[in-house]
C-alpha positions as a printed NumPy array, in Angstrom:
array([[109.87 , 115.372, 123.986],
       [110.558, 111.972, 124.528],
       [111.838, 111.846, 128.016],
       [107.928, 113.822, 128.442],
       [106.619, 110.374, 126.906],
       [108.781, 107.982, 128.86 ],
       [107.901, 109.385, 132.036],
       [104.415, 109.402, 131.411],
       [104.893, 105.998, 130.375],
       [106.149, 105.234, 133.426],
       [103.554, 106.82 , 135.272],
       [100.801, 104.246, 133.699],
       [103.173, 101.597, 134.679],
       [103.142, 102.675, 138.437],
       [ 99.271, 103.529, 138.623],
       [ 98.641, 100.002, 136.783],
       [100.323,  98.196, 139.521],
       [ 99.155, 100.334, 142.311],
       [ 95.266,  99.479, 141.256],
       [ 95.762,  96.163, 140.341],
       [ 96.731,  95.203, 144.236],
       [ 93.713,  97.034, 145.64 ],
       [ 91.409,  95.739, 143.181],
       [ 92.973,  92.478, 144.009],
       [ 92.176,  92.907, 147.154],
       [ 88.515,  93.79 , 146.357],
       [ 88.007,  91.437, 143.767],
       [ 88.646,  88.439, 147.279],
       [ 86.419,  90.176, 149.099],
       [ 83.271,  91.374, 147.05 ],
       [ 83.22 ,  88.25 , 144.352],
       [ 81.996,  90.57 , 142.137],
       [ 82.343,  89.998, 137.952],
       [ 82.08 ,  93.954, 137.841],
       [ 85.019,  94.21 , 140.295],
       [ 86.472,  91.302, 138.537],
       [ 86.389,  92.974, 135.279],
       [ 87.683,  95.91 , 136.653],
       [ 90.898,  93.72 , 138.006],
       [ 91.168,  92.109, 134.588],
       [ 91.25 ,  95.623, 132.922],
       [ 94.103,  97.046, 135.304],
       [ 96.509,  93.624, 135.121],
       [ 96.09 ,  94.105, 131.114],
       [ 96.513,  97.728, 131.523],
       [ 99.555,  96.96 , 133.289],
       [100.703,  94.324, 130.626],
       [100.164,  97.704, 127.847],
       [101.455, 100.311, 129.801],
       [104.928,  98.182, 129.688],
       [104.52 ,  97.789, 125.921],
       [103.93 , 101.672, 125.295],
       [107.365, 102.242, 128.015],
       [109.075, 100.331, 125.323],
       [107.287, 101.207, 122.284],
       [108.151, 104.659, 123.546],
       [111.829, 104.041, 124.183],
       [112.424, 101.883, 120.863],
       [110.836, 105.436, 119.132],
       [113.076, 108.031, 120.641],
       [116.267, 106.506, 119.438],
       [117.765, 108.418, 116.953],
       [118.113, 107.37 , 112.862],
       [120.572, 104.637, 112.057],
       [121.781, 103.059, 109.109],
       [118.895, 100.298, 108.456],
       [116.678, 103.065, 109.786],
       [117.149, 106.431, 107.972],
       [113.539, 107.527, 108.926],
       [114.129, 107.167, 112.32 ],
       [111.94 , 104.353, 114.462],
       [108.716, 106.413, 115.336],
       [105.961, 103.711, 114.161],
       [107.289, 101.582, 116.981],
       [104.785, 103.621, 119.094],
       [101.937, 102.503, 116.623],
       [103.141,  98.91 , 116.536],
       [102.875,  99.444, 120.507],
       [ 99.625, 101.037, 120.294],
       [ 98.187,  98.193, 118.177],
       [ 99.384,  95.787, 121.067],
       [ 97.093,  97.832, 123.277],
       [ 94.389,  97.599, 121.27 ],
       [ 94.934,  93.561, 121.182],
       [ 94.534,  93.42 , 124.699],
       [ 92.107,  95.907, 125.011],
       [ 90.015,  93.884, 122.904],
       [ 90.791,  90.277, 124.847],
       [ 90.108,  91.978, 127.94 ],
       [ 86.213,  93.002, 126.831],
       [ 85.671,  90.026, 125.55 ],
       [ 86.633,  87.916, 128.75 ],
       [ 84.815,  90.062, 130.855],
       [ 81.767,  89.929, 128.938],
       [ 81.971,  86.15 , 129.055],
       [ 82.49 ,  86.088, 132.89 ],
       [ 79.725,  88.677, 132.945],
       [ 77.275,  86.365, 130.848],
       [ 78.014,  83.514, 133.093],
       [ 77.207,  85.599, 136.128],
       [ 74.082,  86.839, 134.963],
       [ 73.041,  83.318, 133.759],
       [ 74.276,  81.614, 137.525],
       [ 72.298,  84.691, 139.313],
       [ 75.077,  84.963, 141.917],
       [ 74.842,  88.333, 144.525],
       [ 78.007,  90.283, 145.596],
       [ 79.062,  90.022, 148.578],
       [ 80.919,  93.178, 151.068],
       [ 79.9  ,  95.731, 148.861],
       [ 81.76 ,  98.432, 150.859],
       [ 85.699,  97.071, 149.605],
       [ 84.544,  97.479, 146.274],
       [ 83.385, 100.78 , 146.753],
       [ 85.747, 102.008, 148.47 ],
       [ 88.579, 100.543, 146.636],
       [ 86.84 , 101.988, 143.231],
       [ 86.708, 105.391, 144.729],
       [ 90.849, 105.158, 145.412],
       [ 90.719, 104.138, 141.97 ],
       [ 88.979, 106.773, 139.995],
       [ 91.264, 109.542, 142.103],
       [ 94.426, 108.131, 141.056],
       [ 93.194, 107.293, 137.148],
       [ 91.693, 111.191, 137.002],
       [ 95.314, 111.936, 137.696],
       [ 97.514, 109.898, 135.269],
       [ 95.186, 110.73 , 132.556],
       [ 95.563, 114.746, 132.879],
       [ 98.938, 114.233, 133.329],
       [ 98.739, 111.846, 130.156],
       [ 97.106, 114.304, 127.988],
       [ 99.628, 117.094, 128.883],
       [102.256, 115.101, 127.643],
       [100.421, 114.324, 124.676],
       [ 99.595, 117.89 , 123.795],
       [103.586, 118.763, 124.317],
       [104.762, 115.403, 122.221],
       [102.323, 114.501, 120.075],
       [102.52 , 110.541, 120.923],
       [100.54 , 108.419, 119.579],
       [101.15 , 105.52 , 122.182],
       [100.507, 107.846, 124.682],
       [ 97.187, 108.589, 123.241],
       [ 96.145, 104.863, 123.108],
       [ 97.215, 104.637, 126.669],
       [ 95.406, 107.342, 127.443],
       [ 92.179, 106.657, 125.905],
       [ 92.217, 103.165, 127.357],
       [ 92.944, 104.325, 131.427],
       [ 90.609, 107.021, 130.352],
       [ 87.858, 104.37 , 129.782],
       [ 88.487, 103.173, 133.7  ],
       [ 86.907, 106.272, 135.087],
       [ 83.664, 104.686, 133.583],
       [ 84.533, 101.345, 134.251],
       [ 85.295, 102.336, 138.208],
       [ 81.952, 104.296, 138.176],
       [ 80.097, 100.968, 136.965],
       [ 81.528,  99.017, 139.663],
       [ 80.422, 101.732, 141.837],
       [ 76.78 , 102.046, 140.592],
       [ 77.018,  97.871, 139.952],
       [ 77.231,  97.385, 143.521],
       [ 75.224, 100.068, 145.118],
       [ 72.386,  98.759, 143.02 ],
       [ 72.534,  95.039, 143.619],
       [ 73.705,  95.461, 147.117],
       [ 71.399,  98.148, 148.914],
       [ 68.92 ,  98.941, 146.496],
       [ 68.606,  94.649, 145.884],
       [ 68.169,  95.138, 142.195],
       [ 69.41 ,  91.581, 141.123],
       [ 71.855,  90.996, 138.212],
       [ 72.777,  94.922, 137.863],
       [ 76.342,  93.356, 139.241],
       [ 76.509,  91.569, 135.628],
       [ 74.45 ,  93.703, 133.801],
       [ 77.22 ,  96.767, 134.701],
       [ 80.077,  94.357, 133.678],
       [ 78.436,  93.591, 130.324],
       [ 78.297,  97.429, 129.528],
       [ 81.909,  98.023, 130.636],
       [ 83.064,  94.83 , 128.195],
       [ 81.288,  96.477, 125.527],
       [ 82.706, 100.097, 126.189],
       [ 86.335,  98.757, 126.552],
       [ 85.959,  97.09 , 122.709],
       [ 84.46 , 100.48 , 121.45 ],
       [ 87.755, 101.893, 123.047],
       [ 89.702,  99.659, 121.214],
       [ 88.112, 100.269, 117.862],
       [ 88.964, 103.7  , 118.685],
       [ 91.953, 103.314, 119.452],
       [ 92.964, 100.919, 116.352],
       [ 92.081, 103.782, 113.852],
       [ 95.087, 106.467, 114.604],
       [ 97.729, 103.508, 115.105],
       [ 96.723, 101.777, 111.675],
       [ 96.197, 105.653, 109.854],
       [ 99.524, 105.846, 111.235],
       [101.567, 102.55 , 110.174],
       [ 99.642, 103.551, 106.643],
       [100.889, 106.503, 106.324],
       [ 97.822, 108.366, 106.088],
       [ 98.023, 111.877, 104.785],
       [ 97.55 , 114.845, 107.791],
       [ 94.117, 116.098, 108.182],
       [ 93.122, 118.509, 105.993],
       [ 93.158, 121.391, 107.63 ],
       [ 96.961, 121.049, 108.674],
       [ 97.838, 120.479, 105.092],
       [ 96.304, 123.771, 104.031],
       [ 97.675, 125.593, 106.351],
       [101.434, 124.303, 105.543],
       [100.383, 125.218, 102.111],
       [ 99.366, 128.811, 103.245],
       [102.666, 129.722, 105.13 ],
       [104.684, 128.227, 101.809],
       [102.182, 130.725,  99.829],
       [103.266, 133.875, 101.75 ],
       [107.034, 133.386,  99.829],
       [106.318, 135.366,  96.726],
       [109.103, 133.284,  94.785],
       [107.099, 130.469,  94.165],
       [105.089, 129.988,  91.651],
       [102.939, 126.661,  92.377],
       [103.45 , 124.146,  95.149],
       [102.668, 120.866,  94.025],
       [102.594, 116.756,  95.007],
       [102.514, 117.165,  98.134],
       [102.756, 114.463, 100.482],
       [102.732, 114.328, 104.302],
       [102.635, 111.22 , 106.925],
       [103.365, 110.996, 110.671],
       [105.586, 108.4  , 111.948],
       [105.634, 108.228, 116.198],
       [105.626, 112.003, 117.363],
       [107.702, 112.899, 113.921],
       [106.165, 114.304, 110.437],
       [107.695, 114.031, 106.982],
       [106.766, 116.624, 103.738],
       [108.055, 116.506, 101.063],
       [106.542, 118.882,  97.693],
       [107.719, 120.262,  94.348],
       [107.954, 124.106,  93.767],
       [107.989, 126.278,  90.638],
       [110.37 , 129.169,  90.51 ],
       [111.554, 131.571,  87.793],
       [113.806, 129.614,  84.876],
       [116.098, 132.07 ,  85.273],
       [116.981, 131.593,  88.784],
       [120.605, 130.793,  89.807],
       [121.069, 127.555,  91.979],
       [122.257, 129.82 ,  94.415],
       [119.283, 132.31 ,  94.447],
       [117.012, 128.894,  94.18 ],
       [118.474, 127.093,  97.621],
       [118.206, 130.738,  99.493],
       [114.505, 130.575,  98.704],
       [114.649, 126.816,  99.947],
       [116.411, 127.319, 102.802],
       [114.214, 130.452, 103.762],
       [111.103, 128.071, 102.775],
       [112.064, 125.59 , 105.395],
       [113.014, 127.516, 107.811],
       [109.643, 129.162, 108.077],
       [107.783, 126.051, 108.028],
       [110.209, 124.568, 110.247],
       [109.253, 127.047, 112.778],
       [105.378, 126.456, 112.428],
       [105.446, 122.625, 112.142],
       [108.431, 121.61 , 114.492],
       [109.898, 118.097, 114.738],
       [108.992, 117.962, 110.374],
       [111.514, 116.998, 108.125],
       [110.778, 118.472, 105.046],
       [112.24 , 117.381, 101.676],
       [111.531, 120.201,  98.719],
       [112.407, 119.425,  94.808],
       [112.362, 122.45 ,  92.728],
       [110.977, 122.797,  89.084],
       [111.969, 125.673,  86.43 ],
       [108.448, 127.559,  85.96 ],
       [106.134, 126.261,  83.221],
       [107.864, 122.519,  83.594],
       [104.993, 120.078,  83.661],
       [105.403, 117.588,  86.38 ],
       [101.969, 116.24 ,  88.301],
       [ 98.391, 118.155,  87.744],
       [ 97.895, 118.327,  91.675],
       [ 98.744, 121.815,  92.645],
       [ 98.406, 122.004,  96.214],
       [ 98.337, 125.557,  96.544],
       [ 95.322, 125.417,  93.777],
       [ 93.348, 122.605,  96.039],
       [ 93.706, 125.853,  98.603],
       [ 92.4  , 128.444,  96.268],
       [ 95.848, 130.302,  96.638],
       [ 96.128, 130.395,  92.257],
       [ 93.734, 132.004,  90.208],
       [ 91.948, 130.045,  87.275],
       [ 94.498, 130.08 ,  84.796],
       [ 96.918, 128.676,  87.54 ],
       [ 98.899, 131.897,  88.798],
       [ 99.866, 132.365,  91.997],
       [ 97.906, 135.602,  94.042],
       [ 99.359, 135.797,  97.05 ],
       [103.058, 137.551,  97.6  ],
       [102.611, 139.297,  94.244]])
């Protein structure tokens, strides 16, 4: 999993510096602030592509002694970078942009642009289905980020595109600046967006609700518990963590108790992989917390008994 996120880390890396030397190149020749912004947007994507690479690294290595839960939130500590520059970058281009509309300066050799934005949008469409494979195999939340930001180029080479077809041959003035103030404003919605999984993340939100109930539904099919309760879940880099109470019969052995357990985790280990899942048990009829999670899934019957598995 997190060789999958390395070299797809990697691969932003490449594309960033690929695109920034052609848009370099265009940037020279056209003197466009659409063009401009583009450049701007690949150098930074550059600078945040090596920050996931080693927010991506620093979160595969394995548990240590100052770190027992591993180092996963180094991706969203990498992601949060992004979104810093992310956010720099829109608002420097949307300066630049202002200034250009103000000064009422014309492009100049359309065609490079074009061209060179074309090139652009090819390789981008690329790394980001390559990108969103690897996300839907690891889970990565840096790759996400990085992803949603190169995704945001397709638009932003598109708006170059349209910028300079309009002011250029159709000799609609100011649609040069007026298409870089758009794609400043679209990159800082992208880093709002962008800043809301990272931060969930480093807060240890609790999993959407729809996973939770149906980890609760697969502990539900084991007939030896009684009620599932406190339940807590968070997701640190491409790792989650459980960790619940269960109520079995008083008269269970320890023995008969950790089989249960140990049958417990290893079905849920199979339908949430990469979860480490800690389980305390409780003799039936102990009263510990009032949130049952296998109530809040209508799995227990008013009075509180379990109906499933019996």
């Amino acid at each position: 999993m997190s060789n999958l996120a390395r070299r797809a880390a990697i691969a932003s890396v490449c594309s960033a510096l690929f695109l920034g030397a052609l848009k370099s190149y265009a940037a020279v020749k056209t003197g466009s602030v659409a063009v401009l912004a583009s450049l701007a947007d690949s150098g930074l994507d550059l600078v945040a592509s090596l920050v996931t690479l080693g927010g991506v690294h620093w979160a595969s290595q394995p548990a240590d002694d100052e770190h027992r839960f591993g180092h996963g939130k180094a991706e969203a500590l990498a992601a949060l970078f992004q979104v810093v520059i992310i956010a720099i970058s829109g608002f420097a281009i949307l300066l630049r942009a202002v200034q250009r509309l103000l000064q009422n300066q014309v492009s100049a050799d359309p065609e490079a642009g074009i061209v060179v934005s074309v090139i652009a949008i090819l390789v981008t469409l690329a790394l980001t289905q390559y990108q969103r494979w690897v996300v839907r195999q690891t889970g990565s939340i840096a790759i996400t980020t990085d992803s949603i930001h190169y995704s945001s180029d397709l638009f932003l080479n598109a708006a170059v595109i349209g910028a300079l077809v309009l002011e250029s041959y159709a000799g609609i003035a100011g649609a040069d600046p007026v298409f870089g103030i758009a794609i400043a404003l679209w990159l800082l919605w992208g880093a709002w967006r962008a800043s809301v999984a990272a931060i969930d993340q480093l807060m240890d939100r609790e999993w959407p609700e729809e996973k939770r109930r149906r980890f609760v539904e697969i502990a539900a099919t084991h007939p030896e518990l009684k009620s599932l309760h406190d339940l807590r879940t968070r997701t640190s880099g491409n790792r989650d963590f459980v960790q619940f109470h269960v109520a079995m019969r008083a008269c269970m052995t320890i023995a008969e108790a950790h089989d249960v357990v140990e049958r417990l985790e290893a079905a849920l280990g199979e339908a949430f992989p990469d979860t480490e899942i800690l389980i305390h048990v409780d003799p039936d009829g102990h009263v510990d917390e009032p949130d049952n999670a296998m109530a809040e899934t209508n799995l227990l019957d008013d009075n509180g008994a379990q109906t499933i598995g019996q």
